[in-house]
MITORTOR-340641 format. One record per residue: residue number from 1; residue in one letter; y, x, z of N, C-alpha, C, O in turn. Coordinates in steps of 0.1 Angstrom, whole numbers. Layout:
// residues N
(NUM; 'A'; (Y; X; Z); (Y; X; Z); (Y; X; Z); (Y; X; Z))
...
***
This chain:
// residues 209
(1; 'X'; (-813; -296; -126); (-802; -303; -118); (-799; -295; -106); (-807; -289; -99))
(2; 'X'; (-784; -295; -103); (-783; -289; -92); (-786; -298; -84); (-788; -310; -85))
(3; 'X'; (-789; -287; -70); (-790; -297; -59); (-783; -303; -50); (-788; -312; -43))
(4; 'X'; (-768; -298; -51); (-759; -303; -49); (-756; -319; -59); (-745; -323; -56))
(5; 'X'; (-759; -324; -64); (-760; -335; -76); (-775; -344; -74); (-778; -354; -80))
(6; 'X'; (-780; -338; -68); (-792; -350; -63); (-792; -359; -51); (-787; -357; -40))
(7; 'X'; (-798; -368; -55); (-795; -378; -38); (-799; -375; -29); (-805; -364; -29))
(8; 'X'; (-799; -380; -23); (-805; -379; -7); (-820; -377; -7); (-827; -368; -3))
(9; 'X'; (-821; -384; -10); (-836; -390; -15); (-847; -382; -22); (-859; -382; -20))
(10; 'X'; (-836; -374; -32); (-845; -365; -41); (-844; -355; -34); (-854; -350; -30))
(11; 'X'; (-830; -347; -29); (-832; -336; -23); (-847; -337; -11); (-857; -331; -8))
(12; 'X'; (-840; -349; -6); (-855; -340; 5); (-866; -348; -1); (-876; -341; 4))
(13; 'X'; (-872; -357; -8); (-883; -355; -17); (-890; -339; -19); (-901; -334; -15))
(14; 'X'; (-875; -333; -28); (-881; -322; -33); (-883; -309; -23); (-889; -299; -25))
(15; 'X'; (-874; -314; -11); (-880; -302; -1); (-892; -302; 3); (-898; -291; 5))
(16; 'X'; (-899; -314; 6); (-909; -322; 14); (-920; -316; 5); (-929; -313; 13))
(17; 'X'; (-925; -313; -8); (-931; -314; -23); (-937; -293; -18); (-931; -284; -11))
(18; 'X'; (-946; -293; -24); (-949; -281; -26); (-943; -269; -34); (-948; -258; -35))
(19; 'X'; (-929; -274; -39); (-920; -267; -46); (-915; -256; -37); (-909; -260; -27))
(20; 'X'; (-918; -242; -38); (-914; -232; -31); (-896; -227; -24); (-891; -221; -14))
(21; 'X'; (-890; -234; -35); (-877; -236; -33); (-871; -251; -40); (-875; -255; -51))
(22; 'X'; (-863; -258; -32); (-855; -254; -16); (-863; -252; -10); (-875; -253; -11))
(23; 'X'; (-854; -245; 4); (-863; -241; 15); (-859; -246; 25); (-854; -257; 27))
(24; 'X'; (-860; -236; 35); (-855; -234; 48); (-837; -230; 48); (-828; -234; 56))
(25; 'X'; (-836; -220; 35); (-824; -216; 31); (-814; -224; 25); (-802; -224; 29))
(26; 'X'; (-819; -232; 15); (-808; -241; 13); (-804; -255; 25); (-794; -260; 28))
(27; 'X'; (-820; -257; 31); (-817; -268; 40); (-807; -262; 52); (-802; -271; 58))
(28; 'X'; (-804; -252; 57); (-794; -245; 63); (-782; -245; 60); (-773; -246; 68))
(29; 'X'; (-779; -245; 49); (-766; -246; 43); (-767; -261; 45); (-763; -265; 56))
(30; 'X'; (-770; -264; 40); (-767; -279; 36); (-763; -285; 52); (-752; -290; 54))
(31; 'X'; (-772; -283; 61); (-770; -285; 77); (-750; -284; 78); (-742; -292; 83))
(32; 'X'; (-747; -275; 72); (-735; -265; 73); (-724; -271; 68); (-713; -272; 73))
(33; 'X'; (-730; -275; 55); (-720; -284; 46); (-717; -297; 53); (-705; -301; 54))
(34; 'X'; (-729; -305; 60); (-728; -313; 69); (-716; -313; 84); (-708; -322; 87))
(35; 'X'; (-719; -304; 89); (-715; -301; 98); (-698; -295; 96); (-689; -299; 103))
(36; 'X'; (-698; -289; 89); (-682; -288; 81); (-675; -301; 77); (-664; -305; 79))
(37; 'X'; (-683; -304; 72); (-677; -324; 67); (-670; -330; 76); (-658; -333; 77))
(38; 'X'; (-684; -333; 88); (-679; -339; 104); (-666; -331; 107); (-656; -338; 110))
(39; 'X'; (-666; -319; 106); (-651; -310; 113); (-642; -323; 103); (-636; -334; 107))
(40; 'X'; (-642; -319; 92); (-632; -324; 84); (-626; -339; 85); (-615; -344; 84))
(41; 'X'; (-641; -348; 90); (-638; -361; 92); (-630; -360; 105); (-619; -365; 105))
(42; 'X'; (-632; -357; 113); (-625; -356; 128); (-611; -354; 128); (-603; -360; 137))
(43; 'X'; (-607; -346; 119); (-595; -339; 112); (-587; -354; 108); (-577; -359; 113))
(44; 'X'; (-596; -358; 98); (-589; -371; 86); (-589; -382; 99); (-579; -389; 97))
(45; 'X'; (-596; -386; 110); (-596; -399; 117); (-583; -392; 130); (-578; -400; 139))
(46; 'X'; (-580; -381; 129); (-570; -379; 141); (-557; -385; 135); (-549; -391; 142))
(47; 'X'; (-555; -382; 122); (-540; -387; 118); (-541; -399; 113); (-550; -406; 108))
(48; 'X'; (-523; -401; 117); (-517; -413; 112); (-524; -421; 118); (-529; -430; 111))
(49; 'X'; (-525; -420; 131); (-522; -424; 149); (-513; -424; 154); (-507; -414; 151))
(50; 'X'; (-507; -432; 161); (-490; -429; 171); (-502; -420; 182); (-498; -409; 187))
(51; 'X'; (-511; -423; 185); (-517; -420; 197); (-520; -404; 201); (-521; -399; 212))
(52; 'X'; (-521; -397; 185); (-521; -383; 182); (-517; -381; 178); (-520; -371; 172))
(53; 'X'; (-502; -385; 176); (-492; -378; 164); (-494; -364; 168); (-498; -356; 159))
(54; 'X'; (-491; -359; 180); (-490; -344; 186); (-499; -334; 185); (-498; -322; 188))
(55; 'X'; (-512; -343; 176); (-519; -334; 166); (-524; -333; 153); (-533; -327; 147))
(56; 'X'; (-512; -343; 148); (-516; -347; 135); (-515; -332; 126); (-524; -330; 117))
(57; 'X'; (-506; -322; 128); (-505; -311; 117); (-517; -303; 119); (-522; -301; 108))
(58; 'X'; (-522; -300; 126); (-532; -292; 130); (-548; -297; 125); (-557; -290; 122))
(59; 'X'; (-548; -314; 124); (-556; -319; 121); (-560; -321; 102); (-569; -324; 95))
(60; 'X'; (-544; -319; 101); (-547; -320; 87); (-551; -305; 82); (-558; -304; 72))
(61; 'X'; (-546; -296; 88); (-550; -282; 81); (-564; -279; 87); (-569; -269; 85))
(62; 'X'; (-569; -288; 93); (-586; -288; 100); (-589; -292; 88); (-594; -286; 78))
(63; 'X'; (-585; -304; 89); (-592; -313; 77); (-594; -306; 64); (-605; -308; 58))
(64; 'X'; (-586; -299; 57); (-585; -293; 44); (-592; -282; 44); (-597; -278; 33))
(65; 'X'; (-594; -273; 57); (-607; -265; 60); (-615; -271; 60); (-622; -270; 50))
(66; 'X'; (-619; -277; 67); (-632; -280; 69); (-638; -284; 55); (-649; -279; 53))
(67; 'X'; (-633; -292; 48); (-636; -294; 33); (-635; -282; 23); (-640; -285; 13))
(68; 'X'; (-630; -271; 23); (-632; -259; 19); (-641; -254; 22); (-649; -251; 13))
(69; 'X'; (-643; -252; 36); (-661; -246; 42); (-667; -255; 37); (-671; -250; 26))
(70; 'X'; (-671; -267; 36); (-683; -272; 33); (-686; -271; 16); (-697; -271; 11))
(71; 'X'; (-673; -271; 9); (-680; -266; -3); (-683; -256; -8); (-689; -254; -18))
(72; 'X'; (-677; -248; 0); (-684; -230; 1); (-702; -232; 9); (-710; -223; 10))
(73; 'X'; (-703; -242; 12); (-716; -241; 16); (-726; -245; 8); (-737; -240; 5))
(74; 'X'; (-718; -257; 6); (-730; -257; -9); (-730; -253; -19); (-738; -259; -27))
(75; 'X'; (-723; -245; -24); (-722; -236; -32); (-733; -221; -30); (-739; -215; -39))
(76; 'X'; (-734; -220; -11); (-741; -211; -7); (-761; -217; -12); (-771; -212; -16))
(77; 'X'; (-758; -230; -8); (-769; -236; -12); (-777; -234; -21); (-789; -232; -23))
(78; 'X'; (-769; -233; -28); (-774; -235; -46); (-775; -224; -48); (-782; -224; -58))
(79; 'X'; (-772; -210; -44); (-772; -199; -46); (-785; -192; -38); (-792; -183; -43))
(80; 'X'; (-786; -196; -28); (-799; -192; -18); (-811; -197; -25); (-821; -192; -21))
(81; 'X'; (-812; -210; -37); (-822; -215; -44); (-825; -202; -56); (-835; -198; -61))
(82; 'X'; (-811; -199; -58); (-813; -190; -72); (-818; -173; -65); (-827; -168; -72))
(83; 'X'; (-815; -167; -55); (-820; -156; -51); (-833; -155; -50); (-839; -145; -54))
(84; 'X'; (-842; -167; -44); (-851; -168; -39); (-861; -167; -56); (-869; -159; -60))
(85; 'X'; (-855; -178; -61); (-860; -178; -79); (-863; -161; -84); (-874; -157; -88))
(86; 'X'; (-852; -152; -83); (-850; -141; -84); (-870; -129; -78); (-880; -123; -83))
(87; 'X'; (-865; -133; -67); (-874; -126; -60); (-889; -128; -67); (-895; -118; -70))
(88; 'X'; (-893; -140; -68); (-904; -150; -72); (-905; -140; -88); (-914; -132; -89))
(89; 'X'; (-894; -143; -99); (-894; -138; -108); (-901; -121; -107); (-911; -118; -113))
(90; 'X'; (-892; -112; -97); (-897; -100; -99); (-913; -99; -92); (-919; -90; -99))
(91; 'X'; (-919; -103; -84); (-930; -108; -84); (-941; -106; -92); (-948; -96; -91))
(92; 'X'; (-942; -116; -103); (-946; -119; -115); (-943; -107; -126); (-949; -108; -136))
(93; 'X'; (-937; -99; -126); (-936; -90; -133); (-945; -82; -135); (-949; -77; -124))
(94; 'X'; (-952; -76; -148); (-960; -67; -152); (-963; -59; -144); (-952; -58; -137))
(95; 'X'; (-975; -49; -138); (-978; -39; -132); (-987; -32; -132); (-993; -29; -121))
(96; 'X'; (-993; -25; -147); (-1002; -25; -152); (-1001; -8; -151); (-1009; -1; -147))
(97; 'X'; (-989; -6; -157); (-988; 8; -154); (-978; 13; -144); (-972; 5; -136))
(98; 'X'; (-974; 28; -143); (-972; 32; -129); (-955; 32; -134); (-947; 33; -125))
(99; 'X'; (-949; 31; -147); (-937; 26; -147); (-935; 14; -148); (-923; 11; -145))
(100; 'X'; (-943; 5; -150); (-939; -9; -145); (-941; -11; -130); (-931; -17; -125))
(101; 'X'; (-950; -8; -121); (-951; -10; -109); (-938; -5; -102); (-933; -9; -91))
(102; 'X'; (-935; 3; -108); (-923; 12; -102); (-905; 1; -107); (-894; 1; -102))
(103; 'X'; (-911; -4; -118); (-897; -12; -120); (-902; -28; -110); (-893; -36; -106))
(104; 'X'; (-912; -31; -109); (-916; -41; -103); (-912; -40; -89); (-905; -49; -85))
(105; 'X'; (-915; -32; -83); (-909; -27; -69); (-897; -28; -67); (-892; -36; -59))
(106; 'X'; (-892; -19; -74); (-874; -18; -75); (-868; -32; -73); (-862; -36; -62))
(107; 'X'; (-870; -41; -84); (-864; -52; -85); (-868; -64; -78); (-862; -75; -78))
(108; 'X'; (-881; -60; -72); (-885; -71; -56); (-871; -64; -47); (-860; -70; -45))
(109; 'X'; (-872; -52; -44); (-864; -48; -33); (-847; -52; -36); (-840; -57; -27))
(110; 'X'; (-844; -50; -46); (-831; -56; -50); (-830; -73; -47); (-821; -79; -41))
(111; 'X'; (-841; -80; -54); (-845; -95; -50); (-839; -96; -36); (-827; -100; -35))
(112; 'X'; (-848; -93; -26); (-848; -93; -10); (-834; -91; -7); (-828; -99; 1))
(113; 'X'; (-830; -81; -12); (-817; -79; -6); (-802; -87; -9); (-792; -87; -3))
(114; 'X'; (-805; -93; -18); (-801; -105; -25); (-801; -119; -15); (-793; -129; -13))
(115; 'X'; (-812; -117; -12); (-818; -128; -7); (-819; -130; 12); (-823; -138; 20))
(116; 'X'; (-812; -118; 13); (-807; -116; 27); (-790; -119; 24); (-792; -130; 29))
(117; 'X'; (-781; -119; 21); (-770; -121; 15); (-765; -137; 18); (-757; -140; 27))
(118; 'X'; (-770; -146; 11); (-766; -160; 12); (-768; -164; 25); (-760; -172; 30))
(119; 'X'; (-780; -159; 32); (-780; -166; 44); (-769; -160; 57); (-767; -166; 68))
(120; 'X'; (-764; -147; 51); (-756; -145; 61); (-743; -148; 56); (-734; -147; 64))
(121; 'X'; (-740; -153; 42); (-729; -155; 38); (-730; -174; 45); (-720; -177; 51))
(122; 'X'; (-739; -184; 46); (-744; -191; 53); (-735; -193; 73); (-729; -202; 79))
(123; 'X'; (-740; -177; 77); (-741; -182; 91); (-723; -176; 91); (-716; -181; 100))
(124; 'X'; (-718; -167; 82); (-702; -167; 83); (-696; -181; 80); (-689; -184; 89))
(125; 'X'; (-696; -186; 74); (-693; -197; 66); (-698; -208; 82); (-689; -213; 89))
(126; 'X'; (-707; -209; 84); (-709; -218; 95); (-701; -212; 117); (-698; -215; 129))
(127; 'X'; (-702; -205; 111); (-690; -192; 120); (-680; -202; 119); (-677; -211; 127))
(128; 'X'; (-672; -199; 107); (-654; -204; 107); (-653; -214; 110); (-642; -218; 113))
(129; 'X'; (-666; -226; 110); (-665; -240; 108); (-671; -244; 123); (-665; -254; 128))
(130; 'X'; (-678; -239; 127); (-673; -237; 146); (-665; -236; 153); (-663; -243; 162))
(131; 'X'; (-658; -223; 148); (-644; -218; 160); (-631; -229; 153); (-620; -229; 159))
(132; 'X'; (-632; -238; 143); (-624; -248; 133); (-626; -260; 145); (-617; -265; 151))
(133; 'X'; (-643; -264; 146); (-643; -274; 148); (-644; -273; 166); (-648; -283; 172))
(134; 'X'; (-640; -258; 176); (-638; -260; 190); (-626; -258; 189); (-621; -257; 200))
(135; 'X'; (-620; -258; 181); (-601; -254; 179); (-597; -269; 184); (-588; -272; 192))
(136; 'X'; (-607; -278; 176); (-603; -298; 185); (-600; -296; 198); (-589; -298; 203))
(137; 'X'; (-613; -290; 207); (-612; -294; 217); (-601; -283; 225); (-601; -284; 238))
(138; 'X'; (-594; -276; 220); (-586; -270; 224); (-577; -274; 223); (-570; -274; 233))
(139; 'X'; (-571; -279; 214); (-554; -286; 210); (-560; -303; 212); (-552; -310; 218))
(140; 'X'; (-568; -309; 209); (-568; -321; 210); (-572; -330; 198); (-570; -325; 187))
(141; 'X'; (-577; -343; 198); (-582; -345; 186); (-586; -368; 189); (-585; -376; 199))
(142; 'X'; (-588; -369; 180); (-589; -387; 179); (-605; -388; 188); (-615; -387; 182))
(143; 'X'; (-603; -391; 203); (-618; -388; 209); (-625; -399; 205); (-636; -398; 210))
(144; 'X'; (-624; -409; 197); (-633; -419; 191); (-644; -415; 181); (-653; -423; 175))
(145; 'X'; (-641; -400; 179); (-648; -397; 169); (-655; -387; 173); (-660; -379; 165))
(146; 'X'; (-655; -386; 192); (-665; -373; 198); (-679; -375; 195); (-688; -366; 198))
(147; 'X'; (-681; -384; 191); (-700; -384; 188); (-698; -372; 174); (-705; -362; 175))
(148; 'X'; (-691; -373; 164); (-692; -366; 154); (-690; -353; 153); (-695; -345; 145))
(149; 'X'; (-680; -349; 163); (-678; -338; 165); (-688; -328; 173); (-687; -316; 173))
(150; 'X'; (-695; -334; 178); (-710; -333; 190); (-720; -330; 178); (-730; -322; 179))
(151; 'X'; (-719; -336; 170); (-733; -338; 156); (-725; -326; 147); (-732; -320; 139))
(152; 'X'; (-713; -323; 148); (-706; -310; 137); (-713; -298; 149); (-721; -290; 144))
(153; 'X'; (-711; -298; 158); (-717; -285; 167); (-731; -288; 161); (-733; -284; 150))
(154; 'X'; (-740; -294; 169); (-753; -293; 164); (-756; -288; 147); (-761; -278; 144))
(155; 'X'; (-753; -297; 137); (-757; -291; 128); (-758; -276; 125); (-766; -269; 121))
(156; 'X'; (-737; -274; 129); (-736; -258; 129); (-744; -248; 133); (-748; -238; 127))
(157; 'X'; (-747; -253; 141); (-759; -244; 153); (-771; -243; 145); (-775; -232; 142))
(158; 'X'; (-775; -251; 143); (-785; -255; 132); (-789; -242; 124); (-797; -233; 124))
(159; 'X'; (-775; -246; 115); (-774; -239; 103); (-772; -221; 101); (-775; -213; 92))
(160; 'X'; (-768; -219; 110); (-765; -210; 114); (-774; -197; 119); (-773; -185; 116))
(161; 'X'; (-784; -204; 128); (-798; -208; 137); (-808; -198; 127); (-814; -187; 127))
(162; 'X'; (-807; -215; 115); (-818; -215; 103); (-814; -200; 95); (-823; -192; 93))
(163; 'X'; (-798; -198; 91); (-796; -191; 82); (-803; -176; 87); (-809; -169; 79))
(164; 'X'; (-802; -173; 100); (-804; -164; 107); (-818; -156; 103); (-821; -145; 100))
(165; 'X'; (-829; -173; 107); (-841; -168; 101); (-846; -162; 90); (-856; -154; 90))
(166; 'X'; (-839; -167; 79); (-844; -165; 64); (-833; -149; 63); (-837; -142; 53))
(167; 'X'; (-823; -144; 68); (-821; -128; 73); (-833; -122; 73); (-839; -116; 64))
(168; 'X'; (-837; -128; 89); (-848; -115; 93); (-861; -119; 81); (-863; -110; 73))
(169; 'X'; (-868; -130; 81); (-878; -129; 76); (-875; -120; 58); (-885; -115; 52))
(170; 'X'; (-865; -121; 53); (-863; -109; 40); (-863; -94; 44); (-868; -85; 38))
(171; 'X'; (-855; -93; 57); (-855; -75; 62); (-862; -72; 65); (-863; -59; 65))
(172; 'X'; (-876; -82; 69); (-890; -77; 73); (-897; -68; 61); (-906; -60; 64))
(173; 'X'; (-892; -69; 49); (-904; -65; 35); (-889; -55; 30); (-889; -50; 19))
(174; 'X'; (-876; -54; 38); (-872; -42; 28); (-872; -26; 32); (-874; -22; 44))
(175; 'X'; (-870; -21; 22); (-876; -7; 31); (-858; 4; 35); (-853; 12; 43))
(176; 'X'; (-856; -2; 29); (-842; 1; 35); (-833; 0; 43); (-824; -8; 42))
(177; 'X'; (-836; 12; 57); (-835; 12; 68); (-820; 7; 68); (-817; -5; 70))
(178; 'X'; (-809; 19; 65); (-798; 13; 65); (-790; 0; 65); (-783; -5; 73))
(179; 'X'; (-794; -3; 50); (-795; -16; 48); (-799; -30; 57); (-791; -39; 59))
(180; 'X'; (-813; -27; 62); (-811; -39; 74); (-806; -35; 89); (-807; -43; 99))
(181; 'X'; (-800; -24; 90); (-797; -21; 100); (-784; -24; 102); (-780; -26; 114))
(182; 'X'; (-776; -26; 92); (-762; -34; 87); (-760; -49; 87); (-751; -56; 92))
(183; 'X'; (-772; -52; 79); (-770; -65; 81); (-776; -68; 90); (-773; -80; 92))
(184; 'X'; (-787; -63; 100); (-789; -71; 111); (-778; -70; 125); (-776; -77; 135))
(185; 'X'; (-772; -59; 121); (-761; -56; 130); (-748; -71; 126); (-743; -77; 136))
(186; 'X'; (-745; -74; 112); (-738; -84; 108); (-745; -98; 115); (-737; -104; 122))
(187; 'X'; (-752; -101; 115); (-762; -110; 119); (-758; -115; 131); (-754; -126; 133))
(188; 'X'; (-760; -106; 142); (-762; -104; 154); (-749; -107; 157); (-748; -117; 164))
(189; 'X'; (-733; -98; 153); (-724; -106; 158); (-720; -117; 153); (-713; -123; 161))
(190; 'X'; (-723; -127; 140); (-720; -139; 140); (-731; -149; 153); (-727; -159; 158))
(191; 'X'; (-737; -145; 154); (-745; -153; 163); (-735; -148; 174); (-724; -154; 173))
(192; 'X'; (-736; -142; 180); (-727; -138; 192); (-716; -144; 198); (-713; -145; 210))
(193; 'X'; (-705; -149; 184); (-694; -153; 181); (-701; -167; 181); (-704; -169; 193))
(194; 'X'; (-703; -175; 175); (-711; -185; 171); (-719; -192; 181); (-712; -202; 186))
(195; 'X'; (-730; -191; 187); (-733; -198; 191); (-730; -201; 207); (-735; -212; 209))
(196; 'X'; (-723; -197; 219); (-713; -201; 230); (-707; -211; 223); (-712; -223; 224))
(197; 'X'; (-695; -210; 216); (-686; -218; 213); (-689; -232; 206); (-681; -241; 205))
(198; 'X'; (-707; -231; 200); (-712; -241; 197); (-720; -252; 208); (-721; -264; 208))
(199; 'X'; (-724; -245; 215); (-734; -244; 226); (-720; -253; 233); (-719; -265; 232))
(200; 'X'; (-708; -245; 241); (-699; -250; 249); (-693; -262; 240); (-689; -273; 244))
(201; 'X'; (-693; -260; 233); (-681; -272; 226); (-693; -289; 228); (-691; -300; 232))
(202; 'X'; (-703; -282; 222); (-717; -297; 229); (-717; -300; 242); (-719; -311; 247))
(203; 'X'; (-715; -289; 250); (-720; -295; 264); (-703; -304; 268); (-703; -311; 277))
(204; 'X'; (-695; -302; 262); (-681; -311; 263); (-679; -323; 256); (-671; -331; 260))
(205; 'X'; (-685; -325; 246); (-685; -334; 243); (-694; -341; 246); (-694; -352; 242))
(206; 'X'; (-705; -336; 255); (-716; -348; 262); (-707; -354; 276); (-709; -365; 279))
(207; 'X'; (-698; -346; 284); (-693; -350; 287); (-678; -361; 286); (-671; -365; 295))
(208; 'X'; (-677; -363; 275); (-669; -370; 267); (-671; -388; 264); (-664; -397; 266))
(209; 'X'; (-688; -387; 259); (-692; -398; 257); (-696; -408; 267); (-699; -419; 263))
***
């Protein structure tokens, strides 16, 4: 079963459970998919207001993002379950002799690098769905709905945060300097970009409520 398709209930059952995946990685995404929704709900509760008409267009092309990011997220989700499977798989692979050890290696290091991928495809994806969801507080937005928009920051942050981690902890085991020297450079400016504007857009909406 995907896990996009389980309840509430079973997903975090099955996170909670000694099952090695989900993890930390999909629960990140998932934060993300959350947090993109809220953008989107904020979007859907600003229109078809007299009180916001003056943001209704803006709100709807929020709204239809915001609902594109989040199912790009869990999509990311479900994909950070299957890299991780990957990795585990090459693992387990034969190593008996010095050409198997040598294909066993290989295809851990491809795993990893795989497996660094979703989570930064994660913290972009939770990137757009930030500078989406402080774009409200710049043009304006239905403020009945600032608690949600306060809980779309936080999760983002979250997600983002989390995705960050499961980065480094894969670059730690690859041997390819280049390689994490790229993506930790990729890394490093979504965070950069990302978290101020997450960070600021909460501390405004605490002032809000």
């Amino acid at each position: 079963m995907k896990l996009a398709e389980m309840t509430v209930t079973q997903f975090a059952d099955t996170l909670a459970s000694d099952a090695p995946a989900p993890g930390g990685g999909s629960a990140a995404a998932l934060m993300g998919a959350l947090g993109a929704g809220l953008t989107a709900m904020v979007g859907c509760l600003t229109q078809g207001r007299k009180k916001y008409v003056e943001y209704a267009d803006f709100a709807a092309r929020a709204e239809n993002r915001g609902n594109e990011l989040k199912a790009k997220l869990l999509d990311v989700m479900e994909r950070d379950t299957e890299a991780f499977n990957l990795v585990s798989a090459a693992f387990a692979l034969p190593r008996e002799t010095d050409e198997e050890k040598a294909k066993r290696s290989a295809s851990i290091q491809e795993g990893l690098k795989a497996c660094t991928e979703t989570p930064l495809a994660c913290m972009a994806l939770g990137c757009e769905a930030v500078v989406l969801a402080h774009d409200f507080l710049e043009r304006g937005f239905n403020t009945s709905s600032a608690s949600d928009l306060g809980v779309a920051f936080l999760s983002l942050s979250a997600a983002i945060r989390g995705a960050w981690l499961n980065v480094l902890i894969n670059l730690g085991s690859i041997k390819d300097e280049t390689f994490k020297a790229e993506r930790r450079a990729k890394g490093e400016a979504l965070l950069a970009k990302a978290m101020p504007l997450a960070e600021a857009g909460y501390e405004k909406i605490l002032q809000m409520v």
